[in-house]
C-alpha positions as CSV (number, residue, x, y, z in Angstrom):
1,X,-9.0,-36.3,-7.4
2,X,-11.3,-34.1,-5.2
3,X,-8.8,-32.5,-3.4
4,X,-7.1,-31.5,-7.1
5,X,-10.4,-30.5,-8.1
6,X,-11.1,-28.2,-4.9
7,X,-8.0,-26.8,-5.3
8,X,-8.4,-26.0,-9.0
9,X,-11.8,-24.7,-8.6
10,X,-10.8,-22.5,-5.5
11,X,-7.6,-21.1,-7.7
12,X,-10.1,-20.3,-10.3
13,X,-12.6,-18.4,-8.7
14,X,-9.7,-16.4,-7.4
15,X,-7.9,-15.4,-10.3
16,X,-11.6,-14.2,-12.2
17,X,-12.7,-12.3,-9.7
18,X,-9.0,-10.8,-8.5
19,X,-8.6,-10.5,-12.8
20,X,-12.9,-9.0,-13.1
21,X,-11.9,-6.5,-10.1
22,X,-8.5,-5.2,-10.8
23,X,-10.1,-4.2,-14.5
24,X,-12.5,-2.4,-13.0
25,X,-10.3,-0.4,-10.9
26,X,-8.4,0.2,-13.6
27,X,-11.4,2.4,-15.3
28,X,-12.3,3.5,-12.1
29,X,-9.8,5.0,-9.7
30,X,-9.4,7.9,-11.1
31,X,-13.2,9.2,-10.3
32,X,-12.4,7.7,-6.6
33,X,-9.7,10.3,-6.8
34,X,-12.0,13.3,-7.5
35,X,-14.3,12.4,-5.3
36,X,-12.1,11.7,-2.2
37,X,-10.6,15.7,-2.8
38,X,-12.7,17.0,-0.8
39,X,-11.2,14.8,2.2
40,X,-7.5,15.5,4.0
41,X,-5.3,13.8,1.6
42,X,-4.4,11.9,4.8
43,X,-7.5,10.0,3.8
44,X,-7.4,10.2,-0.1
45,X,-4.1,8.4,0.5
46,X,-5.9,5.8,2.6
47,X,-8.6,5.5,-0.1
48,X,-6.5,4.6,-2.8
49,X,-4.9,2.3,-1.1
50,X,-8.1,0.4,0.0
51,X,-9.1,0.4,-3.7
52,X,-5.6,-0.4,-4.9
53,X,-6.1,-3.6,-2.5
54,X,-9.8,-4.2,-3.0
55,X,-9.6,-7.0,-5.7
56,X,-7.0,-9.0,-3.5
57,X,-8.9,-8.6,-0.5
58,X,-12.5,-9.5,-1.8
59,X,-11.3,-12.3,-4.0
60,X,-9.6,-13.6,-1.1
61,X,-12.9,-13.8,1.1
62,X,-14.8,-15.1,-1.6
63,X,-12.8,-17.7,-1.9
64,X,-12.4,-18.6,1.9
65,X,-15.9,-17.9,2.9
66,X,-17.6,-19.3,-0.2
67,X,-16.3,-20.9,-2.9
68,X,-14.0,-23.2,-0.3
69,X,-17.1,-24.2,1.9
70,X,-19.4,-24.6,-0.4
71,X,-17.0,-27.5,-2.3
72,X,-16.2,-29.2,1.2
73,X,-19.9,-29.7,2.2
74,X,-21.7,-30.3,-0.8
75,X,-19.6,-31.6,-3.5
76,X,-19.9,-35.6,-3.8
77,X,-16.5,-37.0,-2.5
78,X,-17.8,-40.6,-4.1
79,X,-18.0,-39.2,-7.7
80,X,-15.1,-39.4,-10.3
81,X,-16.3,-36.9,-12.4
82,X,-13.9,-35.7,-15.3
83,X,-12.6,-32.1,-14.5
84,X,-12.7,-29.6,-17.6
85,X,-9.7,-27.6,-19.4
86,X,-11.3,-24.2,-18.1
87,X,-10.3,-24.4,-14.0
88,X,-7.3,-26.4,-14.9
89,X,-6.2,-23.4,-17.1
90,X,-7.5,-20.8,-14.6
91,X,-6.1,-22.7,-11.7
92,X,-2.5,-22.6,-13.3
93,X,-3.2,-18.5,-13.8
94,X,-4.3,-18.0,-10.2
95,X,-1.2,-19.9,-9.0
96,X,1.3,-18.5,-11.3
97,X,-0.4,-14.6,-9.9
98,X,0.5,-16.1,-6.5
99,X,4.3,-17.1,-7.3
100,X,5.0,-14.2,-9.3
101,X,3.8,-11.5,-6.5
102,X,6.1,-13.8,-4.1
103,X,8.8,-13.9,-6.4
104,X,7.9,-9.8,-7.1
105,X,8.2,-9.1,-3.4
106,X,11.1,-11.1,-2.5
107,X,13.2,-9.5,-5.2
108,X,12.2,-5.6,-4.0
109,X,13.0,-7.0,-0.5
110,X,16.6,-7.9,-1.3
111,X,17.3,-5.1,-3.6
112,X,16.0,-2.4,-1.2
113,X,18.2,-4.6,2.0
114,X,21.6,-4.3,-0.1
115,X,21.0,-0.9,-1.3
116,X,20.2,0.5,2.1
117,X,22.8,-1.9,3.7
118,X,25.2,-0.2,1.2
119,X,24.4,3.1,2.2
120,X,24.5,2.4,6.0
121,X,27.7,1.4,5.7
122,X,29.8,3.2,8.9
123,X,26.6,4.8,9.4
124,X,27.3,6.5,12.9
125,X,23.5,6.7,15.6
126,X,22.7,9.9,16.3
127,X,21.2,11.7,20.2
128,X,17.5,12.1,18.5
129,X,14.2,12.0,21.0
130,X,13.0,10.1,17.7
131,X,10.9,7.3,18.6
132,X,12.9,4.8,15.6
133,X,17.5,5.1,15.5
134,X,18.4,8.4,13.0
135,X,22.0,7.2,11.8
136,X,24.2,9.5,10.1
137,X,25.6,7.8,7.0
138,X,28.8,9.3,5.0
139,X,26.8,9.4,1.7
140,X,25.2,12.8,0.0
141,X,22.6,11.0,-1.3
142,X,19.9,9.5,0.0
143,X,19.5,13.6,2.1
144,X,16.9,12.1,4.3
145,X,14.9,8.4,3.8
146,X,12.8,6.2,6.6
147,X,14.3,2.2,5.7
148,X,12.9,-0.8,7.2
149,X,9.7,-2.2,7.9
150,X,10.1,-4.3,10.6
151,X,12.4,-2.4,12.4
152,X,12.9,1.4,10.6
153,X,15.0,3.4,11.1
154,X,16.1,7.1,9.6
155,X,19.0,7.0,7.7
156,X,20.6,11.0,7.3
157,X,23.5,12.1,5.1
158,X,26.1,14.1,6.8
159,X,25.6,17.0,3.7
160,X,22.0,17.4,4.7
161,X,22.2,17.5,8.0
162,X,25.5,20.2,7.4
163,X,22.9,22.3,4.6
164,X,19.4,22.5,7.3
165,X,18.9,24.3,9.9
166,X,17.8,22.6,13.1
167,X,14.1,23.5,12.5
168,X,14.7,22.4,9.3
169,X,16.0,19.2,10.4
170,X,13.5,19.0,12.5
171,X,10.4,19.3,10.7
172,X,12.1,17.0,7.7
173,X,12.7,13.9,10.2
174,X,9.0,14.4,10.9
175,X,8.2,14.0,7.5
176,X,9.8,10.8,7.7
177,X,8.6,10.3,11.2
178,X,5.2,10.3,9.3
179,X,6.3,7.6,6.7
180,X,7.4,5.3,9.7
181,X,4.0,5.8,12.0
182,X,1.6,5.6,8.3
183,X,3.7,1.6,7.7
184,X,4.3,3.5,4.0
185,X,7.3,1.1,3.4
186,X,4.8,-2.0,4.4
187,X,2.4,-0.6,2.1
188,X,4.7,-0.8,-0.7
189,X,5.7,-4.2,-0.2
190,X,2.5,-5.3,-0.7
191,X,1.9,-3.3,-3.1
192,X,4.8,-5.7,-5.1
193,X,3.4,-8.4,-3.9
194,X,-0.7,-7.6,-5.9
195,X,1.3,-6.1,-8.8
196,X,-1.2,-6.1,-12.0
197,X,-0.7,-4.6,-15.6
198,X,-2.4,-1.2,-15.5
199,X,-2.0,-0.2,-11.9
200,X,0.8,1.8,-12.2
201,X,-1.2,5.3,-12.7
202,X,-2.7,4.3,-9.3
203,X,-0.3,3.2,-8.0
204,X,2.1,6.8,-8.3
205,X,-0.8,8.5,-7.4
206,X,-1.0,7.0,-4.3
207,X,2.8,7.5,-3.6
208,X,1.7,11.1,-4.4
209,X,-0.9,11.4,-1.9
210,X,1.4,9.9,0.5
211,X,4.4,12.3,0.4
212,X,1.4,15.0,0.6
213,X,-0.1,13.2,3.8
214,X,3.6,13.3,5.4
215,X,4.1,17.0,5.1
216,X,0.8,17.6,6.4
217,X,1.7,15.6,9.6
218,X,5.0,16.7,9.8
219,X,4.4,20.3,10.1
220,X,1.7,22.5,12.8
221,X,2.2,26.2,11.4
222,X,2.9,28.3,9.1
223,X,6.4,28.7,9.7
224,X,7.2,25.1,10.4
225,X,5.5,24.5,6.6
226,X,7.9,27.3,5.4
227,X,10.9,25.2,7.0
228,X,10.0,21.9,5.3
229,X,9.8,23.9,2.2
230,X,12.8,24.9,2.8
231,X,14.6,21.7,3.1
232,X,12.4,20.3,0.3
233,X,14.4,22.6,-2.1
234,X,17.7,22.8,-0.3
235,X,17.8,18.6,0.0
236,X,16.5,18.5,-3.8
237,X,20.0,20.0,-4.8
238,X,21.6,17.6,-3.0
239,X,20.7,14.7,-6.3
240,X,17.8,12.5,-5.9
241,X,17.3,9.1,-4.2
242,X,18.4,5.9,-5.8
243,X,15.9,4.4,-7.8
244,X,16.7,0.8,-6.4
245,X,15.9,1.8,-3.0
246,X,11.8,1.0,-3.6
247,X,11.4,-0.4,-0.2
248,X,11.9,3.2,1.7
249,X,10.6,7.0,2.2
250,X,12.6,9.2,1.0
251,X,12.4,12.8,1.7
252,X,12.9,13.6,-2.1
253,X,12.5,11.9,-5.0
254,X,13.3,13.2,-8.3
255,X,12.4,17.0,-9.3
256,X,9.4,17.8,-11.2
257,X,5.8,18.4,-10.9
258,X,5.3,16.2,-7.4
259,X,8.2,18.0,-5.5
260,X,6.7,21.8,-6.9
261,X,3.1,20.7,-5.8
262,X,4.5,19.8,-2.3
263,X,6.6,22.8,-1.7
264,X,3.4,25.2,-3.3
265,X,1.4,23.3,-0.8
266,X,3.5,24.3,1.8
267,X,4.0,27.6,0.8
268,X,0.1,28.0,0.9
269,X,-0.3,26.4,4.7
270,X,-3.3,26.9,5.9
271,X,-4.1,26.0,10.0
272,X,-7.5,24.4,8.6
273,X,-5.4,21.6,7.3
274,X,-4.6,20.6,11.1
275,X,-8.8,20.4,12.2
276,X,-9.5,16.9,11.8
277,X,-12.1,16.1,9.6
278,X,-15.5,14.8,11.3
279,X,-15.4,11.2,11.6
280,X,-18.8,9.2,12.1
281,X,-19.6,7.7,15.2
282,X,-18.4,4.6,16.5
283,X,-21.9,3.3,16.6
284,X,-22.6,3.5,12.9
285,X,-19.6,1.4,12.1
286,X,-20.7,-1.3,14.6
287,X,-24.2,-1.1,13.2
288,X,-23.5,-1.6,9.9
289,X,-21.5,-4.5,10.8
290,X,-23.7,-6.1,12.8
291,X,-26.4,-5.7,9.8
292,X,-24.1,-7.5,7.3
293,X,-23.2,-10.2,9.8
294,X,-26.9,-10.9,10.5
295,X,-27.6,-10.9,6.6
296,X,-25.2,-13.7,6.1
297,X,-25.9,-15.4,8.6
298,X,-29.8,-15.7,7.3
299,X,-28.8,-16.6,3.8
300,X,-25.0,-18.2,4.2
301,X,-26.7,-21.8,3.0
302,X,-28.5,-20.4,0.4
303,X,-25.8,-18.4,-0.7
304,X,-23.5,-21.9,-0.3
305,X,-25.9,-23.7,-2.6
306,X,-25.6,-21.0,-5.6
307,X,-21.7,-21.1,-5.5
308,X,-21.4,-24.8,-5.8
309,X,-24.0,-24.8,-8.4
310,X,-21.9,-21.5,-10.0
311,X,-18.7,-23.9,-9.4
312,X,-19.9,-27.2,-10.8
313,X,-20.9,-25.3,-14.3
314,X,-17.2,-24.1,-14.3
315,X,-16.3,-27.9,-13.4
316,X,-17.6,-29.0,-16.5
């Protein structure tokens, strides 16, 4: 009984504060957007994906570092006490979030492994000083797409590589290069795996940012932005990616208002885009963790005592 009871209390201060957090981000990404603007979209696209995993993460350490603790040390193994409907009913909700984002996962997993198995099929490896295998495959489409996430790999169509030019080329398998170095597939996976009603506004707009934060590091001029531009528009002819494939980077997706902002973007290159933005020192970072260590560590008890009292209300 007071392992079934720690386990349904744990669940259930999961799934409330995992359910409390995602709602807020729901209402408030989109002013995280405006404000992170004025950073490289490289880091925009790194911000929304913190905030997109925010309520996982910090319902996750609640639970280990708090709520779990708390139960062990100072709930009474001796009592029988009767357990409530409430964390029974919460506990089933956090556990059912848990299966389905498994389940959610699992499924994107195999679909994107067939799909890109299909298209690999007689896929012949190419001489490329790539760090990651570029295979030609005998398809038109996918033009140009980064697949795996253990071990990726750059899957080309003989029609694209026929319609580029070798700068071109080149600059477009940086693009993907990008996708591989950035672990954008990886982020996607999980991405299935915290899926939530409402996210999927955030969720595009990070897979906006993204493309955007792979042309920036796939190109260091001018002309090299006019060459990706290029093969943007020459590739986008070529039909868009399958939609089954949501496990990989493709080079384009389908036309409309994200591919013209990327090739106007690249049109418009500008050399400030390759100055790193300033970065705060080393030092502050370790200072500001030392601070929050130190502050738990003063009032971790204290802090233990409220949760179990915050816990034993829910109990009952």
């Amino acid at each position: 009984m007071f392992a079934t009871r720690g386990i349904a209390v744990s669940f259930s201060v999961f799934v409330m504060v995992y359910c409390v957090l995602s709602l807020a981000v729901c209402f408030t990404w989109r002013k995280v957007r405006l404000y992170s603007e004025k950073y490289p979209v490289r880091r925009m696209a790194d911000l929304l994906f913190a905030v997109r995993m925010f309520p996982l993460v910090t319902a996750a350490i609640i639970t280990a570092a708090f709520t779990v603790p708390s139960f062990l040390l100072l709930e009474p193994r001796t009592i029988d006490e009767p357990m409530g409907g409430v964390p029974l009913v919460l506990g089933l909700c956090g556990a059912f979030l848990g299966i389905f984002g498994v389940v959610n996962a699992s499924l994107a997993v195999r679909r994107t492994s067939r799909t890109v198995a299909t298209w690999a099929t007689e896929a012949q490896p190419l001489n490329s000083a790539a760090p990651v295998p570029v295979l030609r495959i005998s398809r038109t489409v996918p033009a140009m797409t980064a697949a795996g996430i253990l071990h990726p790999r750059v899957l080309l169509s003989g029609a694209a590589e026929f319609a580029l030019t070798a700068s071109e080329l080149q600059t477009a398998l940086n693009h993907e290069l990008a996708h591989v170095h950035r672990r954008d597939n990886l982020k996607k996976l999980l991405l299935r795996l915290v899926a939530f009603p409402g996210m999927a506004s955030l969720e595009a707009a990070w897979l906006e940012v993204t493309e955007m934060a792979a042309d920036d590091a796939a190109v260091f001029s001018a002309s090299e932005a006019l060459d990706l531009a290029s093969a943007l528009i020459k590739l986008s002819r070529l039909g868009p990616v399958e939609p089954s494939a949501d496990l990989t980077a493709a080079l384009v997706h389908s036309p409309g208002k994200v591919m013209n902002s990327r090739v106007e973007r690249l049109l418009t290159w500008s050399d400030d885009r390759r100055v790193p933005a300033q970065s705060r020192s080393p030092w502050y970072g370790l200072t500001v963790a030392i601070v929050t260590v130190a502050v738990f560590a003063v009032t971790y008890s204290q802090l233990l005592v409220h949760v179990h009292t915050a816990t034993e209300w829910l109990v009952r």
